[in-house]
Structures are given as structure tokens and as C-alpha cells.
C-alpha positions in Angstrom: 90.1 109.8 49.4 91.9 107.2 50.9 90.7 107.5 54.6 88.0 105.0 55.7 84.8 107.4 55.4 82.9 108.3 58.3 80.1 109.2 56.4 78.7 108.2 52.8 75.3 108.8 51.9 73.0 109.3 49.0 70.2 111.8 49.2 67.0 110.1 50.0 63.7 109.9 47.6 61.2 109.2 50.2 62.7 111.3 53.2 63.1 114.5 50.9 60.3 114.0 49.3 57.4 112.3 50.7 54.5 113.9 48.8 56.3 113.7 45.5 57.3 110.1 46.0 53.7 109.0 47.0 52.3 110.8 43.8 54.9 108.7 41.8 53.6 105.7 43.3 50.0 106.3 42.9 50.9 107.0 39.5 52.4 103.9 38.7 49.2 102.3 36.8 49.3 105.1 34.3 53.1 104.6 33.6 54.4 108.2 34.2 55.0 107.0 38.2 57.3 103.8 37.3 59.7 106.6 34.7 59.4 109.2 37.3 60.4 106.8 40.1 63.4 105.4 38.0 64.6 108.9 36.7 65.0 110.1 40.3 66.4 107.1 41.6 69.3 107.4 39.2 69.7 110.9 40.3 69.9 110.2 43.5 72.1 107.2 43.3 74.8 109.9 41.2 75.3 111.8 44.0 77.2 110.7 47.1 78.7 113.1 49.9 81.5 111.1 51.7 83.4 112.7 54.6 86.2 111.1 56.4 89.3 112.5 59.1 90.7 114.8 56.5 88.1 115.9 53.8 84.6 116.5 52.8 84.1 114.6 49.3 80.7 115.4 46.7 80.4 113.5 43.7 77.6 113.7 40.8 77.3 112.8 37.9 76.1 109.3 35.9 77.9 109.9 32.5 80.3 112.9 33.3 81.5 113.2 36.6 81.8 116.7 38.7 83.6 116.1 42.0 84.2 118.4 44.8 86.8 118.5 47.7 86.9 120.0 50.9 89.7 119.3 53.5 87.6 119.6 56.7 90.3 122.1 57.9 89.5 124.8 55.6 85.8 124.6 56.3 83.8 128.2 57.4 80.6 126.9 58.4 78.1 124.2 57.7 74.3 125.2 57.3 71.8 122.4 57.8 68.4 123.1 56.8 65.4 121.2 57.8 61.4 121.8 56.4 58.7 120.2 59.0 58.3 117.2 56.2 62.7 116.8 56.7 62.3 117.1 60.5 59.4 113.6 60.0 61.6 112.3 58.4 65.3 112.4 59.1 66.4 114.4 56.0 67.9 117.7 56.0 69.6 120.1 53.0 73.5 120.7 53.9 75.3 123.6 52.6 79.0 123.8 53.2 80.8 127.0 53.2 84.7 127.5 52.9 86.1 130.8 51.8 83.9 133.6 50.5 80.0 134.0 50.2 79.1 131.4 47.8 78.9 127.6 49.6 81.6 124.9 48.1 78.9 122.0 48.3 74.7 121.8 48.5 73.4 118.7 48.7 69.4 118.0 49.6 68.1 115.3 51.6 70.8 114.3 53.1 69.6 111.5 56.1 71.2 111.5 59.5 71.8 115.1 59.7 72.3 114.9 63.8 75.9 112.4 62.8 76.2 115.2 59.7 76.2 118.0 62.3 78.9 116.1 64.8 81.1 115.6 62.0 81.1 118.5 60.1 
């Protein structure tokens, strides 16, 4: 991906979340909060969507890496999903479809899914 992206984002703790992420931090005296916290930050922070003019990009992975390309051309459909928590929040689940009945890329709690929905 050489193109400047017009999108990047990591999936959000707190704006996928909420309830989960408040029972981390309330948790936090115990200990099991903190490890919880910093084990799903590090999952979040492996996984990036990037979409620029020509393709849709998903990357995971901390030690091995799995990446996924789309060229926006060859795009079916895009599904965005939103719960009533997502809405409150700004998140939303994004499924990308291509060819066939299985979707290419599914990423959840994606933020800014109104500039997601224009792009894609």
C-alpha cells in the first residue's frame, strides 16, 4: 500500500466495549483488571484496517502477521453493524464482502463508521 490512506484505524476498547472495559477498571485493585486491560490493548493495537484510493488493507497479528487485501474495485458489499451500546458510542462491526458468500474481512469496533460507510 503505497497510497496515502484515507482511513487507518484500530478497533476501540471502550467504544466496543463499554461494560467490559468498566469491569476491567473496577477490577484493577484486585490485579485481574490491569492484565485484562493490557491483554486487550495489545489485541487491539494488532489489528489495523487501512483503506486508501485503490484497496482495502487488514492486518493482525503481534508475532505472526495475517494480512488481507482488497482492491476497492472488486468489492460486493459492505455490511456495518451497529448494537444500541455501538450506536452511544461511535463503533460499529464492518464486514466486507467480495466474491462468494463468505466476507473477505470482519473487523469489530471499528470508530467512525459514517467516514467507513462513504468510503467503502
Amino acid at each position: 500500500m503505497s497510497a496515502a490512506p484515507l482511513y487507518r484505524a484500530h478497533p476501540s476498547m471502550f467504544r466496543s466495549s463499554p461494560l467490559l472495559f468498566l469491569v476491567c477498571v473496577v477490577t484493577i485493585p484486585v490485579g485481574v483488571g490491569l492484565i485484562a486491560l493490557l491483554l486487550w490493548w495489545v489485541k487491539t493495537r494488532t489489528e489495523v484496517l487501512t483503506i486508501t484510493d485503490e484497496e482495502v488493507q487488514y492486518r493482525v497479528g503481534l508475532f505472526s502477521k495475517a494480512v488481507r487485501e482488497l482492491r476497492r474495485s472488486s468489492i460486493r458489499s459492505v455490511s456495518i453493524d451497529q448494537s444500541l451500546f455501538d450506536r452511544i458510542f461511535g463503533a460499529a462491526k464492518v464486514t466486507i464482502y467480495s466474491a462468494g458468500d463468505e466476507p473477505e474481512i470482519v473487523v469489530h469496533g471499528l470508530p467512525d463508521p459514517a467516514r467507513l460507510r462513504e468510503l467503502l
